[in-house]
VODOVO-538383 format. One record per residue (C-alpha): residue in one letter; x negated, y, z negated. Coordinates in steps of 0.05 Angstrom, whole numbers, plus 32768, in hexadecimal, padded with zeros to 4 digits. Layout:
# residues N
code a, X X, Y Y, Z Z
...
This chain:
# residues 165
code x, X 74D4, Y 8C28, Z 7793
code x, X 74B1, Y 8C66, Z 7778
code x, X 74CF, Y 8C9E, Z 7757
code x, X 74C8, Y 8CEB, Z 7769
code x, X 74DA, Y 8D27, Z 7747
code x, X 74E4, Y 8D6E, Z 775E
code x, X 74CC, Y 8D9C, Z 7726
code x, X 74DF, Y 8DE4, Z 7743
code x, X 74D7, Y 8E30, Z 7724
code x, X 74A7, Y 8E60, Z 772A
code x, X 7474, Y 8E4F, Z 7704
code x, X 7460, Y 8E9D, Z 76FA
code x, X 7435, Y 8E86, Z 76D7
code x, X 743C, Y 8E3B, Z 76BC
code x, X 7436, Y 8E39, Z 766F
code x, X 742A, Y 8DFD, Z 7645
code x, X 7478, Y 8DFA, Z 7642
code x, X 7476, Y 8DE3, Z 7688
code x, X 743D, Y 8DB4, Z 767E
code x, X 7460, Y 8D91, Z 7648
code x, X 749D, Y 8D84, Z 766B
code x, X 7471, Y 8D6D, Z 76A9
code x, X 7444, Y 8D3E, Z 7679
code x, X 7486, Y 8D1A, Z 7666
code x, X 74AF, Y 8D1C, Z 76A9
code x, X 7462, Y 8CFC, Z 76C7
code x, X 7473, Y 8CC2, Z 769C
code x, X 74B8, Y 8CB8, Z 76C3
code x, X 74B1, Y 8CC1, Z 76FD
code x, X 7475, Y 8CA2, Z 772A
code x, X 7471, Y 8CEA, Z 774D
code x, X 7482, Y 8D2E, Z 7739
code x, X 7479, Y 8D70, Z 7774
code x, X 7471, Y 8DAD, Z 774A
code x, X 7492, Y 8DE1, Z 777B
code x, X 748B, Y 8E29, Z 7779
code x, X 74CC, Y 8E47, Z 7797
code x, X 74C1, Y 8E8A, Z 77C4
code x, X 74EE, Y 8EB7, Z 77AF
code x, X 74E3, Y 8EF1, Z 77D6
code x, X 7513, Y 8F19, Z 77AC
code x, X 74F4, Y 8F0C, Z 7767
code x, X 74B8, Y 8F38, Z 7756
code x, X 7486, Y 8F03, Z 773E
code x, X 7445, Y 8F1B, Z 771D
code x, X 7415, Y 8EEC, Z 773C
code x, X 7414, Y 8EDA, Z 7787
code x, X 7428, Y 8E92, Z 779F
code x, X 73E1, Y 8E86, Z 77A7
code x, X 73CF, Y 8E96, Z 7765
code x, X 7403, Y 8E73, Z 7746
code x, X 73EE, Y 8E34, Z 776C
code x, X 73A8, Y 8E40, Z 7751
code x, X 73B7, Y 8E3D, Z 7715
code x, X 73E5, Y 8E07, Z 7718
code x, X 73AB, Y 8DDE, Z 7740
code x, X 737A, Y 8DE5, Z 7701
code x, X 73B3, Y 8DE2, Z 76CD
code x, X 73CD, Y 8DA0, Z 76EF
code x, X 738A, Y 8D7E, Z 76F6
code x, X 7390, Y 8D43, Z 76C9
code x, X 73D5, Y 8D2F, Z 76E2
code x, X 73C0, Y 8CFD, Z 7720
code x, X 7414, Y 8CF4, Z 773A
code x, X 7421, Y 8D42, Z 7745
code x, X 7423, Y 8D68, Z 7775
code x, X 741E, Y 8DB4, Z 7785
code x, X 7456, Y 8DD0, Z 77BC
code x, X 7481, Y 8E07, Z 77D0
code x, X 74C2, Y 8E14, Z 77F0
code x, X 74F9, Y 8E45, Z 77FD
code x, X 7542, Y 8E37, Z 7800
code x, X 7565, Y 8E0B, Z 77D6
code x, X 754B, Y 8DDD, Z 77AF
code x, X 7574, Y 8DA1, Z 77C4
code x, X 755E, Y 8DAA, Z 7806
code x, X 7517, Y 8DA7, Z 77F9
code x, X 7527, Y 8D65, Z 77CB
code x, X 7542, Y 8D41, Z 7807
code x, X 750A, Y 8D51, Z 782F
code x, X 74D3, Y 8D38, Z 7804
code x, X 74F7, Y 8CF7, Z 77F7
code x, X 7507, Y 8D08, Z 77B2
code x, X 752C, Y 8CE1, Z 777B
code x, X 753A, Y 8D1B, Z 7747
code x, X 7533, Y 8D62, Z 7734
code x, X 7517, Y 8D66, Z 76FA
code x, X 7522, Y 8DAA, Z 76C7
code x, X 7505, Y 8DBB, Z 7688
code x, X 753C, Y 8DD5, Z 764C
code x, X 751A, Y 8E01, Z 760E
code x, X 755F, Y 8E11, Z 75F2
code x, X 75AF, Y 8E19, Z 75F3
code x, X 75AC, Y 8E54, Z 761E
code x, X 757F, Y 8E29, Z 7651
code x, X 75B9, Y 8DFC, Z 7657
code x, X 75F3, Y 8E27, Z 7677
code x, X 75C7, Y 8E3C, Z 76B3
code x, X 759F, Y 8DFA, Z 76B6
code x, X 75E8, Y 8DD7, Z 76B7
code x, X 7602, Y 8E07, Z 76E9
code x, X 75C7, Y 8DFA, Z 7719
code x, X 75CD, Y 8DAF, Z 7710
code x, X 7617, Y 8DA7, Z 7723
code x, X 7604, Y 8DD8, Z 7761
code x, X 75D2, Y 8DAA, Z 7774
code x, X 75FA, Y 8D70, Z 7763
code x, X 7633, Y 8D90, Z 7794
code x, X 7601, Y 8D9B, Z 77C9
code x, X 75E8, Y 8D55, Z 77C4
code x, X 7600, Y 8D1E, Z 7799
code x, X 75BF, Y 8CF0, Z 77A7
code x, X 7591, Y 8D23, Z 777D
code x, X 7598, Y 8D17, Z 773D
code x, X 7582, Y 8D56, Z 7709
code x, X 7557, Y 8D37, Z 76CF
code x, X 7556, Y 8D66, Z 7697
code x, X 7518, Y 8D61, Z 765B
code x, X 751C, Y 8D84, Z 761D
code x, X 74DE, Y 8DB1, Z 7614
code x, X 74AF, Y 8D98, Z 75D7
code x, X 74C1, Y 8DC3, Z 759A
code x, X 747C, Y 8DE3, Z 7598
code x, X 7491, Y 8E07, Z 75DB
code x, X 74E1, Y 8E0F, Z 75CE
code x, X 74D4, Y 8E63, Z 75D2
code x, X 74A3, Y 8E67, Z 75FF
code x, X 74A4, Y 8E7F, Z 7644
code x, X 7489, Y 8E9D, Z 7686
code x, X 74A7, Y 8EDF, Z 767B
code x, X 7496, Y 8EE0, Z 7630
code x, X 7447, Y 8ECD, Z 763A
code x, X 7446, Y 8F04, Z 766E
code x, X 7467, Y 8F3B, Z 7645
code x, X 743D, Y 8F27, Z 760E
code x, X 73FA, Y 8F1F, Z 763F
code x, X 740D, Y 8F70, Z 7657
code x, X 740B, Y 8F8F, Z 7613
code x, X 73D0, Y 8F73, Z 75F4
code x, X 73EF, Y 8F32, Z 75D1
code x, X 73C8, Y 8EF8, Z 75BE
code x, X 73E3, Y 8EC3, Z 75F4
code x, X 73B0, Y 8E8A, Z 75DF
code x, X 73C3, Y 8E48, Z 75E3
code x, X 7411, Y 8E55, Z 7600
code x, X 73FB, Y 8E49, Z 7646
code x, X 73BB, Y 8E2B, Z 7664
code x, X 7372, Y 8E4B, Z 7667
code x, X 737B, Y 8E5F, Z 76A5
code x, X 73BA, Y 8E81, Z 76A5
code x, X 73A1, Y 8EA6, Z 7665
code x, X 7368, Y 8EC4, Z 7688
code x, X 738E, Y 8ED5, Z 76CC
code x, X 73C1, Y 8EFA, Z 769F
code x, X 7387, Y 8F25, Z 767C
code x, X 7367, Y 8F33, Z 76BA
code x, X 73AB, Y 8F4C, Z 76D7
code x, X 73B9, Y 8F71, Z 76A8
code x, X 736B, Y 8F8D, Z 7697
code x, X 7365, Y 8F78, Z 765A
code x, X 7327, Y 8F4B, Z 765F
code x, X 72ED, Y 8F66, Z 762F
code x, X 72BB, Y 8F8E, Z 765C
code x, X 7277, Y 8F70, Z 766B
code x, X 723C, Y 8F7E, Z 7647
């Protein structure tokens, strides 16, 4: 019987953070569904479509992921793909309180989802969506915290890409 994992968040933008954790939870599980959740009340930088672009090029190499969204909860959306497990990403102690939080939520909602948690790889314990970007908008070298991609979509949103000579 194959395996499936929910790996939900917003993904604005993924960062090699994410990819790490997906690298190792590929390896588990015979399927893992990125999902982006629509949160219409949480002012995301890039669109859904952008964020799905990059994920698409990002993602490439992984053959047993795939690319979704949703809205509502989580658990829901689980159940409706058929999945096995949720699986969430931990960088450090002050991960855990919110991360345990969500999983005994879940857990209430529906005791046949289990939460997986991975620790992040050491190399990307600090880093972060919200940390790349804040460092992306004033000028900071983000290089090699987040994919190619993402890197150039975050200079070009902010205009920082060299001009053209």
């Amino acid at each position: 019987m194959k395996k499936l994992a929910i790996y939900p968040g917003s993904f604005d933008p993924i960062t090699n953070g994410h990819i790490d954790i997906l690298e190792r939870g590929c390896k588990i599980f015979d399927k893992v569904i990125v999902a982006i959740l629509h949160n219409p009340d949480k002012a995301a930088l890039f669109t859904v479509e952008e964020r799905i672009a990059m994920l698409e090029i990002s993602l490439n190499k992984f053959k047993n992921i795939e690319i979704d969204t949703f809205d509502g909860l989580l658990v829901d959306y689980a159940v409706k793909k058929n999945a096995d497990a949720i699986l969430r990403g931990m960088r450090a102690v002050s991960d855990f309180e919110y991360e345990f939080q969500m999983a005994l939520m879940n857990r209430r909602l529906n005791r046949d989802i289990q939460t997986v948690f991975l620790i992040t790889g050491l190399r990307w314990i600090f880093t972060s969506s919200s940390i790349i970007k804040e460092a992306a908008r004033f000028g900071g070298n983000i290089d090699g915290m987040a994919p190619e991609v993402v890197c150039k979509k975050l200079k070009e949103k902010f205009d920082l890409t060299p001009p053209s000579t």
